[in-house]
N, C-alpha and C positions, 0 to 999 in steps of 0.2 A: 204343071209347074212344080220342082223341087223345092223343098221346104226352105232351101236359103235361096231359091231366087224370093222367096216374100219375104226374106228380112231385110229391113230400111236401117241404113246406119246414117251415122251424123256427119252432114257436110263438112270435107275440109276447108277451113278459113285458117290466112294468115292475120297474126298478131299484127296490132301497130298502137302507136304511143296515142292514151289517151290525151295527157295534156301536151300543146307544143314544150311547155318548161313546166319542170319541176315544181311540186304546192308549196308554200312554206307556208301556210297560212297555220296557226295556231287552232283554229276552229271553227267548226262549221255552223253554216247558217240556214235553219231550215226553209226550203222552198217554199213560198204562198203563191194564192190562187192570180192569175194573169193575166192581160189582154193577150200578151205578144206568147206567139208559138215560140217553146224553148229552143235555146241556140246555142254556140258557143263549145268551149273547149267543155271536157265532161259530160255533153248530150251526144248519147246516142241515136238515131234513128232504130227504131223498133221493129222495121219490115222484114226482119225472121223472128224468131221466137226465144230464143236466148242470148246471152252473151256470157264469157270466161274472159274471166280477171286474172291479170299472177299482176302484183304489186311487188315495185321496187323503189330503193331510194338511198341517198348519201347518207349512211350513216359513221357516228366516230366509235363505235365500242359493236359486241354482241347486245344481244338481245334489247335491244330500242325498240319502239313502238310508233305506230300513229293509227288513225281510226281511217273508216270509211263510212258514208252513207247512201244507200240506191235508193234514190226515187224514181217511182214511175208517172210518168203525166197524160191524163184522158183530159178531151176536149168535147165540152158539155154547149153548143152554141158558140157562143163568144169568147168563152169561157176555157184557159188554162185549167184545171186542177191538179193538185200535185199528191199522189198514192205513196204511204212509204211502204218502201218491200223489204228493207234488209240496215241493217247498222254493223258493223265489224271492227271488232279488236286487231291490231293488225302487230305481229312481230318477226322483226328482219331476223335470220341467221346470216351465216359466214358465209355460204356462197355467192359471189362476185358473178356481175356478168363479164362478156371482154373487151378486152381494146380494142376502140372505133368502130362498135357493135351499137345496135339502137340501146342498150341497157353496159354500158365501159364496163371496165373494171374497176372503178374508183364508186359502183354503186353495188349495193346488198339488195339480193332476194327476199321476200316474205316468205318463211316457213312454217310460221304458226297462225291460222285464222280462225277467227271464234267468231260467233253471233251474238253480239253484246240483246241484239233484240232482233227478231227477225218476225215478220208480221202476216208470212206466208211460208208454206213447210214445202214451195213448189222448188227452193233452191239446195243446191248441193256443195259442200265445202270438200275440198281435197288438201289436209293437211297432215301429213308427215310428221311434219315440228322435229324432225332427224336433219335439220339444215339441209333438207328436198324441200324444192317450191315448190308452195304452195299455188292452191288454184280454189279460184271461188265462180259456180254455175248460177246463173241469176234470172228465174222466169221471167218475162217482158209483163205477167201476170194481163195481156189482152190492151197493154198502155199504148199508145203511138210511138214515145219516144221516153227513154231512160235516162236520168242524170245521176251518174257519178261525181258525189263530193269526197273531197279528202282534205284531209288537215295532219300536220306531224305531231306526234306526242315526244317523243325524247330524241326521235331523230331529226336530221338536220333539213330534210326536205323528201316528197313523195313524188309519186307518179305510179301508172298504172300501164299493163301491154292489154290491148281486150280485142276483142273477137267476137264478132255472131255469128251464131248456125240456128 
């Protein structure tokens, strides 16, 4: 066997909207332990091993902001618990998606992400901040299932495109 038949590369997955609409929630609230298996807009099912984020959202000016937080959730028995993995600073540039596109033109790309606190070194940030979208890699860290929360900071509303592989 030739040496690139044993290289493994990363499944293509398409993109699709985490939330049906838009966050405008001002803040986020962290997960506690649960009877009920997580569900809902923001939960991902965990059955590959990662997921990629690019965050978008309505903003009125450059450089706006809002946050993000990845929890990941293991099942202990009966028992929800909710693992954090990752926290992010999140800031839009200029670039627009298109008209009658899943991301219009009346919404901003994320081009700068930062890890306000990140709780595990298994994730990867792909950030530009040259108003190129940004991308955030996020280990599933071994959880069943991930919950992306979002909240706006100065802009007007969030949302997120993800993907596992």
């Amino acid at each position: 066997m030739s040496i690139l038949g044993a290289i493994k590369s990363t499944g293509q997955q398409t993109f699709t909207r985490l939330y049906a609409a838009n966050v405008s929630a001002a803040s986020i609230t962290n997960p506690i332990p649960q009877l009920a298996r997580p569900t809902g807009d923001g939960v991902i099912d965990a059955s590959l091993d990662n997921v990629s984020l690019v965050f978008f959202g309505t903003v009125s000016g450059g450089s706006q902001t809002a946050t993000a937080r990845v929890t990941g959730w293991r099942k202990t028995g009966s028992l929800w618990i909710p693992v954090p993995l990752l926290a992010l600073s999140l800031t839009f540039g200029t670039q627009t998606g298109v008209a009658s596109a899943d991301v219009d033109n009346n919404q901003k790309f994320v081009t700068t992400i930062t890890a306000s606190t990140a709780f595990t070194t298994a994730n990867e940030i792909i950030s530009p901040g040259d108003n190129t979208i940004a991308e955030v890699k996020v280990d599933f860290h071994g959880c069943q299932f991930i919950q992306v929360d979002l909240a706006k900071g100065t802009c007007t509303d969030i949302n997120a495109l993800v993907s596992t592989f």
